[in-house]
C-alpha positions in Angstrom: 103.9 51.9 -130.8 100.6 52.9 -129.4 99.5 55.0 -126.4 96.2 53.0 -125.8 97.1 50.3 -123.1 96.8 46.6 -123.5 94.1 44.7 -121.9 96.7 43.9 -119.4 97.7 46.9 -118.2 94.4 48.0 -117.4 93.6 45.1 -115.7 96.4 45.9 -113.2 95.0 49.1 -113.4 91.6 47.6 -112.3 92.8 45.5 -110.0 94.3 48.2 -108.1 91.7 50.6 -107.7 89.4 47.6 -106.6 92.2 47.0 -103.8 92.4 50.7 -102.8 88.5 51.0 -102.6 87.5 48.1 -100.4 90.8 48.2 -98.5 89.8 51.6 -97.5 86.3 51.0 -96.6 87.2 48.0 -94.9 89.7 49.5 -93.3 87.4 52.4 -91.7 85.0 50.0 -90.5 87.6 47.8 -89.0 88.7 50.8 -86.6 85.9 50.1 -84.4 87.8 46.7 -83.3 91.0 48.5 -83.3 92.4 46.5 -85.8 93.1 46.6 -90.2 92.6 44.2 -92.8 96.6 42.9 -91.8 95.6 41.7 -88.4 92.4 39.8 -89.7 94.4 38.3 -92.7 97.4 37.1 -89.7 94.0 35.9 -87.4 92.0 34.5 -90.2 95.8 32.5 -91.1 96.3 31.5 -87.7 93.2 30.3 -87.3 93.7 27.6 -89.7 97.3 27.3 -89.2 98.3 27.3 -85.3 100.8 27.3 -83.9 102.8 28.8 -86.9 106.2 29.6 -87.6 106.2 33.5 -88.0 108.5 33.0 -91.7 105.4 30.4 -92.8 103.3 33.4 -92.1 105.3 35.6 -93.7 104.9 33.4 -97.3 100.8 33.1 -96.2 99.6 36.4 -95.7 102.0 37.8 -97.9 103.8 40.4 -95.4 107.3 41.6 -95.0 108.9 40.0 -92.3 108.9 43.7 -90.8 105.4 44.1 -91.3 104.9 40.8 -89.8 106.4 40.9 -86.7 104.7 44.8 -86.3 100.8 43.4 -86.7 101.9 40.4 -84.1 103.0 42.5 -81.8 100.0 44.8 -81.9 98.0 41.1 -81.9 99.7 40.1 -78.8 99.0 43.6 -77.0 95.5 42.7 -77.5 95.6 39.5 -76.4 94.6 38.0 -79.5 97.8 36.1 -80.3 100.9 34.8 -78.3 104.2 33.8 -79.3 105.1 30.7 -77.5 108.6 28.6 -78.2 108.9 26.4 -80.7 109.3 22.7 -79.2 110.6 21.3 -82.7 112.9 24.3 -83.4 114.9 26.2 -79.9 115.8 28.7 -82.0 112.3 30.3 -83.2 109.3 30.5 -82.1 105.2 29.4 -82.9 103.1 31.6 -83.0 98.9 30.9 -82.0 96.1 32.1 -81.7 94.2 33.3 -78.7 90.4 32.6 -77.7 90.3 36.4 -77.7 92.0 36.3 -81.1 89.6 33.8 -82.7 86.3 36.5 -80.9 87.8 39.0 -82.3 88.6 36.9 -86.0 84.5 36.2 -86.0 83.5 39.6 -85.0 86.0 41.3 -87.4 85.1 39.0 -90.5 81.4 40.3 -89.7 81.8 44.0 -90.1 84.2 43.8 -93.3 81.3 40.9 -94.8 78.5 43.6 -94.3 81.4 46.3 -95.4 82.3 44.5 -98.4 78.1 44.1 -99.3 77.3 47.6 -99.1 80.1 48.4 -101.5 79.0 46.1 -103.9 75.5 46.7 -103.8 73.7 48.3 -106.6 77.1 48.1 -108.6 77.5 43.6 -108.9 74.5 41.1 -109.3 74.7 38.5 -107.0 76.0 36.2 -110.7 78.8 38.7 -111.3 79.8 38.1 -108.0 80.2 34.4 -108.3 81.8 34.6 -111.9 84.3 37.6 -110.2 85.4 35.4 -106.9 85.5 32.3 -109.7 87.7 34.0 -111.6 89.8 35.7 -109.0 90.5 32.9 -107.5 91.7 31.0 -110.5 94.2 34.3 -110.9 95.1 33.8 -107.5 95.6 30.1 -107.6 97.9 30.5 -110.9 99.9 33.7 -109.3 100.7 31.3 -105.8 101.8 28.4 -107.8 104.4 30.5 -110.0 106.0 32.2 -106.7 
C-alpha cells in the first residue's frame, strides 16, 4: 500500500478547493445584492423552469429540502419569487419567479461573471478555459445521469 494518492483522490481534492475559492469570492461579491450563490442557482433554475414544484427544485439545484425551502423563503421576502398553488396538484405548491426575481437573476449573474474573471485572470488562458468548462461539463453530464 502506498501513501501517495491516486489521480483520483487528488482530483477530489482539486475539485474542492476550486469550489471553496470561487464560492467564497463569489459569495462576497454577491452580498451587495443581499443574496449567495443558493439564491442565484434557485433564480437562474426558475428562470428556465417556472412555475416549479419545490421537490423538482430540490433534484435541480441540488439542495436539501431544508435548504430549499430556507433560500425561498428569503427569495420571497425579497420579492423575487412567490409560491402560488399548484392547479394540477391541491396538495403542493409551484413555485415562480418574480419580475424582481428575474432583475435581480441578471444583475446577480453580472457581478459573479466579472467575480469569476478576475479570479481567473493571470492564472487560465482564455483555451484552458474552454477545454476546463468542456470537460467539467462532460463530468457533470456523466455524474447527473448516474444519480
Amino acid at each position: 500500500m502506498t501513501d501517495t494518492p491516486g489521480i483520483d483522490t487528488v482530483l477530489g481534492g482539486q475539485f474542492y478547493l476550486a469550489h471553496r475559492y470561487s464560492r467564497a469570492a463569489s459569495n462576497a461579491a454577491l452580498k451587495s445584492h443581499g443574496i449567495d450563490l443558493r439564491h442565484l442557482g434557485v433564480l437562474a433554475d426558475l428562470a428556465e423552469h417556472s412555475p416549479s414544484k419545490q421537490r423538482e427544485l430540490v433534484e435541480r439545484v441540488q439542495l436539501d429540502k431544508t435548504s430549499l425551502v430556507y433560500v425561498l423563503d428569503q427569495l420571497e421576502r425579497l420579492g423575487c419569487a412567490e409560491r402560488r398553488p399548484d392547479p394540477t396538484d391541491r396538495r403542493s405548491h409551484a413555485v415562480v419567479i418574480t419580475p424582481k426575481g428575474r432583475r435581480l437573476l441578471r444583475a446577480a449573474t453580472t457581478t459573479v461573471d466579472q467575480t469569476m474573471r478576475g479570479l481567473f485572470e493571470g492564472v487560465l488562458p482564455p483555451r484552458d478555459k474552454q477545454q476546463l468548462s468542456r470537460l467539467l461539463g462532460k463530468l457533470l453530464a456523466g455524474l447527473a445521469d448516474n444519480r
